[in-house]
Every structure is written in C-alpha cells, then in structure tokens.
C-alpha positions as CSV (number, residue, x, y, z in Angstrom):
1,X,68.5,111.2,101.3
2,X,68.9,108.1,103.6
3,X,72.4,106.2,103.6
4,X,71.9,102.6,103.2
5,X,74.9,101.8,104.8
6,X,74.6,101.6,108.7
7,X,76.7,104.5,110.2
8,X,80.2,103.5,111.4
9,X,81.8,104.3,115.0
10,X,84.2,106.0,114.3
11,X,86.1,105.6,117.4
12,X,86.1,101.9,116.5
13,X,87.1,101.6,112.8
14,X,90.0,104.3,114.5
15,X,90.9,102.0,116.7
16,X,90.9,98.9,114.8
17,X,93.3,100.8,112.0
18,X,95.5,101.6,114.4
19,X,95.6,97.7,115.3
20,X,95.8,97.2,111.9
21,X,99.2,100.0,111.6
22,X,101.0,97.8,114.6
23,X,101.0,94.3,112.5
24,X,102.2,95.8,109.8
25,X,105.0,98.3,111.7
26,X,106.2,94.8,113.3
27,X,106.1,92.7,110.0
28,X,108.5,95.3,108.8
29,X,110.8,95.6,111.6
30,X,111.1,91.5,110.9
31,X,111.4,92.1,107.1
32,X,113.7,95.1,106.9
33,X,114.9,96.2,110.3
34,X,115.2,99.3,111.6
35,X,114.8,101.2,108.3
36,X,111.8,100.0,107.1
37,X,110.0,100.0,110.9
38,X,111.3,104.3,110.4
39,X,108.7,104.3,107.9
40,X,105.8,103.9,110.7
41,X,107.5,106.7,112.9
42,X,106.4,110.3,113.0
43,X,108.7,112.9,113.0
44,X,108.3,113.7,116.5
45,X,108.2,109.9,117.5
46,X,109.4,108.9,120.9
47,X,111.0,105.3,122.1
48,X,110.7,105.0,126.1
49,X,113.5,101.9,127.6
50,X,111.6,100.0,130.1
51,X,111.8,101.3,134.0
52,X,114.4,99.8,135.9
53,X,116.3,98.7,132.8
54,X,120.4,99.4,133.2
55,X,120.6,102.9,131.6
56,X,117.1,103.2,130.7
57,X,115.6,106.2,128.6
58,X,113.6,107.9,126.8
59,X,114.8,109.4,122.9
60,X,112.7,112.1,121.8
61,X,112.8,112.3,117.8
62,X,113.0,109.9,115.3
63,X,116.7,110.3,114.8
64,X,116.9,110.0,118.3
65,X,115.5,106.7,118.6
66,X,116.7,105.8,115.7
67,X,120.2,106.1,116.8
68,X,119.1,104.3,120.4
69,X,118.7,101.1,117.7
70,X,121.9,101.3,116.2
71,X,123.6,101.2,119.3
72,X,121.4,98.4,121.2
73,X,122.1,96.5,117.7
74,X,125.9,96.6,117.9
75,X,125.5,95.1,121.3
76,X,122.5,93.2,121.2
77,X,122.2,91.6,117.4
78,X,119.7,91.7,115.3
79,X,116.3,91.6,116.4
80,X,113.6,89.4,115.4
81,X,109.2,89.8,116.9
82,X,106.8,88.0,116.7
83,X,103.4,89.3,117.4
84,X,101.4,87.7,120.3
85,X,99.1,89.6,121.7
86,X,97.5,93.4,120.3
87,X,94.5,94.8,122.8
88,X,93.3,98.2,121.4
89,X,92.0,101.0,123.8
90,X,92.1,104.0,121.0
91,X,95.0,105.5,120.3
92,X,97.2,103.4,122.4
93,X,97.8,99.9,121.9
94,X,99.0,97.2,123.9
95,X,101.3,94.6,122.6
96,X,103.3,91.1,123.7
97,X,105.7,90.3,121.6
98,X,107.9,87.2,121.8
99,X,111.3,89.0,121.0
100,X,114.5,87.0,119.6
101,X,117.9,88.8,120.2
102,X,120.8,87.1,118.6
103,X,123.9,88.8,120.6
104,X,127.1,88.9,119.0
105,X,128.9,89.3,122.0
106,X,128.7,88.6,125.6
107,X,126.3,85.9,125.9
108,X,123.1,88.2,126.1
109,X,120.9,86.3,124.1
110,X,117.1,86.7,124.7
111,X,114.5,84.6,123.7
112,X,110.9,85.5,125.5
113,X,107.8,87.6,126.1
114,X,108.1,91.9,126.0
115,X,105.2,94.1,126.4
116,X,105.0,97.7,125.0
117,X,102.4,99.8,124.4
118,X,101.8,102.0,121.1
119,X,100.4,105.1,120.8
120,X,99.1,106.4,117.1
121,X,98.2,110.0,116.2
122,X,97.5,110.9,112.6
123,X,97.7,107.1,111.4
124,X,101.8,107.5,112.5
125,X,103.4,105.9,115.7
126,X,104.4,108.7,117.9
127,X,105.6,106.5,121.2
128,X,106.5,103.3,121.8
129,X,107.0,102.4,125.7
130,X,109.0,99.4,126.1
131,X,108.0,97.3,129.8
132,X,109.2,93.5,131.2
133,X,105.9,93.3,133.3
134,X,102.6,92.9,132.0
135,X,100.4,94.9,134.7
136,X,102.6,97.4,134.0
137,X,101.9,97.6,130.2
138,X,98.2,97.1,130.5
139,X,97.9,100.0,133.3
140,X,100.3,102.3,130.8
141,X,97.2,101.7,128.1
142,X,94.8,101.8,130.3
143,X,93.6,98.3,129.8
144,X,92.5,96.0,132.9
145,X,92.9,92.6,133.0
C-alpha cells in the first residue's frame, strides 16, 4: 500500500529539529539562566572557551561546564542572547548571537556579536564551541560563506 504522503529527508527534518532545539536552548538560557539552558545538555556535554581567549578551555561534562558558568558569572554578570543568525549543516549548527554581559565588577561589560557553533546528537546538545571570529565559526561547522 502506497503512502500518500511524499517521503521525508530525513537528513533534513534532522537538521531543521536540531535548528529548532538551538532557539529554544537560547530562549531558556534568557528565561532561566544557567539552570534551565542544563536542561538542553547531555550528560557528556562539552563547553569549548574561544582560542586565544585569556585562560581559555575546554570542560568536559555537564558539571564541568556547568561550574565554568558559575564562575564566569561571578565575574562577568548575568548574561543575556539574543539570537541572530542559525545556519544548519546537520548535526552542527552555527550561531551569532548578540550577547549582553552586565559585569558587576571591573568595567567588563560587553555588548556585541559572538559566534558558536552547536553540535546535537540524540536531540541533546553535546558541544558548544564558543569563537570572536566569524570565518572561524563557519569553518568549525563546516559552512562556507
């Protein structure tokens, strides 16, 4: 028996619900912080600094990175992305953000464009890569300009 429905690619609707999984995962970091972005992470998820930052990183686990926030927090404030930009190329993602970083000391306030990219296994995010330069984010997902 014939389908009626014209068969789906499936690398597509994949890659559009993992699209999908970054709004929402940065509509939550904006609506409940840290805790409720958690929610997106897997278990094994991993947060890389951007290269060249001053004691840049990479925490492997979700307590790991977890803990990276806590402490960037106390330093940096709270916070707050909006979504510019979301190119998919399947299970990694590439994202510019506008991020706003109220600092509650030292005058480190940030108000501008981020890249990262955002890789999804298993409808989870297992890696977030943080970068300041574009080219470098859209080579990381393998996305040309």
């Amino acid at each position: 028996m014939e389908s009626s429905t014209p068969p789906r690619d499936t690398a597509w609707a994949m890659s559009e619900e993992n699209g999908e999984i970054v709004r929402r995962y940065y509509a939550a970091w904006n609506a409940g912080g840290l805790d409720a972005a958690r929610a997106f992470w897997s278990d094994d998820f991993e947060w890389h600094d951007a290269p060249g930052m001053p004691d840049s990183g990479v925490y492997r686990g979700a307590e790991a990175a977890a803990a990276h926030f806590r402490d960037l927090n106390e330093v940096l404030g709270t916070m707050e992305v909006h979504l510019d930009r979301v190119l998919l190329a399947g299970d990694e993602v590439f994202v510019l953000l506008h991020v706003h970083l109220d600092a509650p000391r030292g005058d480190l306030a940030l108000d501008g464009p981020i890249f990262e990219t955002v890789r999804l296994k298993d409808g989870k995010i297992s890696r977030i890569r943080l970068f300041l330069d574009e080219h470098a984010a859209r080579e990381a997902a393998g996305i040309s300009e």
